[in-house]
Every structure is written in C-alpha cells, then in structure tokens.
C-alpha positions in Angstrom: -6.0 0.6 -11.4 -9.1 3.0 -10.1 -11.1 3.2 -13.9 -14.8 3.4 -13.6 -14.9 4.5 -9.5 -17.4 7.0 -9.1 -16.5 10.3 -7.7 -18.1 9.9 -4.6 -16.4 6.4 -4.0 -13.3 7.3 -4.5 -13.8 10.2 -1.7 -14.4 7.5 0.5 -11.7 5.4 0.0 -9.7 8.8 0.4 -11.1 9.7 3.6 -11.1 6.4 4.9 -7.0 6.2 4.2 -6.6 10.2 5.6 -5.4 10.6 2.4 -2.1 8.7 3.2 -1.1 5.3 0.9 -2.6 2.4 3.0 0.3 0.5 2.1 3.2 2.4 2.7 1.8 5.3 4.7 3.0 8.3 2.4 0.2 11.2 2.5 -0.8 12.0 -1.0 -0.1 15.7 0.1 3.7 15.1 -0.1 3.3 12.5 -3.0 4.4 13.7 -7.2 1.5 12.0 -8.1 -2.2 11.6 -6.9 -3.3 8.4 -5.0 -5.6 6.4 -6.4 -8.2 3.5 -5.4 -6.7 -0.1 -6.1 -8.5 -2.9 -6.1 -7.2 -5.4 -3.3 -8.3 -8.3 -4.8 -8.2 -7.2 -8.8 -11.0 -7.2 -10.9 -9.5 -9.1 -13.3 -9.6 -12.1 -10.1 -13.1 -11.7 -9.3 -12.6 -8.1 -7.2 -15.1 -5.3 -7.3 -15.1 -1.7 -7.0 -16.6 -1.8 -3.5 -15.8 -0.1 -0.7 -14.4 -3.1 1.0 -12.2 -4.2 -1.9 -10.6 -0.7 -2.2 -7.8 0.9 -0.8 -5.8 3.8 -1.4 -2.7 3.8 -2.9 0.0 5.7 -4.1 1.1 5.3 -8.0 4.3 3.2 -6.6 2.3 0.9 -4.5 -0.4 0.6 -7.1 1.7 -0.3 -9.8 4.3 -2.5 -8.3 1.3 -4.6 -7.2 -0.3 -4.6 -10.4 -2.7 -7.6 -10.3 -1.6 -9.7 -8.3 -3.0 -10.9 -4.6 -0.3 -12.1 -3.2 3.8 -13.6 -3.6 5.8 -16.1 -2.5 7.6 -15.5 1.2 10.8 -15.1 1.3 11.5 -17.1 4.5 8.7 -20.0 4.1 9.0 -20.5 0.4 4.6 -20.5 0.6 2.2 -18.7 -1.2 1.0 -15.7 0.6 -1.3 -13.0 0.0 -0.7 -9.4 0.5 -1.4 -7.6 3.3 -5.1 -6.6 3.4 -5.9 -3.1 4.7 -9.5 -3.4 5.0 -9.2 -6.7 7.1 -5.9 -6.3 8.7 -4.2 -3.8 11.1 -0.6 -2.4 9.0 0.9 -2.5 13.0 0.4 -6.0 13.5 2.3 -6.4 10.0 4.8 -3.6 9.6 7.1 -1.1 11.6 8.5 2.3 10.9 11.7 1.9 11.8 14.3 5.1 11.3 13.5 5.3 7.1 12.6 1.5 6.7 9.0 -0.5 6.7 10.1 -3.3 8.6 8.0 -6.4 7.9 7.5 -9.3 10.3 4.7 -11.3 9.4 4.4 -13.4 5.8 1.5 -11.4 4.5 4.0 -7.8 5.8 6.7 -9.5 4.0 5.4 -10.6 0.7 3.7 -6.9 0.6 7.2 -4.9 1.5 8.9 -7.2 -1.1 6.5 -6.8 -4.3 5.6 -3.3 -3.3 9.3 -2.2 -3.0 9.3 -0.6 0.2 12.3 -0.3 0.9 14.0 0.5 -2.5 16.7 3.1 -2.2 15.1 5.9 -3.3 11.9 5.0 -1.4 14.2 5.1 2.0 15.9 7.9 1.0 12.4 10.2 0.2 11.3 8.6 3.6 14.3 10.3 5.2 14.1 13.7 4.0 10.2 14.0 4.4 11.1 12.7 8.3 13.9 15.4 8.6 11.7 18.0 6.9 9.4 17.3 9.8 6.4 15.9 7.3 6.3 12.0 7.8 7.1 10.1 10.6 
C-alpha cells in the first residue's frame, strides 16, 4: 500500500516507472484504476517509503503481492524473492510474448505466479490493448 508517501515522492516513483506498472508493464493511462507506490520490501518487514524501496504498481500487482517479499518457485521448490525493479532489469527476468509475461528466471517466476500475470482476463486485456495499438 502507498499511505503516508508525500506528493512529491510519489511523482518520482511515477516518473521513474513512465507511468507504466513496473511489474507487469501496463501504463496507468490505459489502467481502471490509478497506480500507486508499493513498498518492495513492505513496511511491515522492515521497508521504507524511500525512493529505492518503491515502485510503481498497478492495483492488481499491488494487491496480489500484498506483503509479501517473495514465494516459493515452482520448479526448485526454494524460497525466492520477487523480482526487484529497482535492483533488477524486468528483460533479464520476463518476456512479452504474443499476450503472455513469460518468466524464466526464479525470482520472474515466483513474481508472474503471485502477481497473476498471466490470469485469463489479464491476457485477454493484454490482447485487446495490443490490437488496439496501445501496449505492446
């Protein structure tokens, strides 16, 4: 959640992201809801609203993460954390493949798979937006 995140901070975190979800790339622009600042690692482990603990996220991605840091990986069985925008590069984690996020790393996989990537309805708004011409 984004309570108690100055104006001016959240601008930041905004403009830093190009006002798309850091996540799961949607621009905010073509998003129902606003995007807001989430706290990588949570306040409620230890996280800060700092600049380099936020990140911005749209409501689906926000709230499917909730507060966790990370999941189990569905191919090692290990403890993994989530894929970390402000430290990590979402190509060397993720690809855009037709409508789906395709994840091939542990930390792209735990995040596709908590985050809900690739839920039905999530594929199917990523299809129309691409035919419409907005997201690709």
């Amino acid at each position: 959640m984004s309570a108690n995140i100055s104006a001016a901070l959240r601008r930041l975190v905004y403009d830093r992201a190009g006002g798309c979800c850091e996540y799961c790339l949607i621009p905010e622009a073509l998003s129902l809801h606003r995007h807001e600042p989430d706290h990588i690692v949570p306040r409620q482990h230890g996280g800060v609203s700092e600049p380099g603990n936020l990140a911005l996220a749209c409501m689906r991605c926000n709230r499917h993460k909730g507060p966790n840091v990370g999941s189990f990986d569905p191919i090692t069985g290990r403890l993994t954390p989530f894929f970390n925008p402000r430290t990590q590069s979402w190509i060397e984690h993720f690809v855009l493949m037709g409508d789906n996020i395709k994840p091939f790393s542990a930390e792209g996989r735990v995040t596709a798979s908590i985050m809900r990537f690739n839920d039905s309805e999530r594929v199917a708004e990523r299809r129309l937006l691409r035919e419409s011409g907005f997201f690709d």
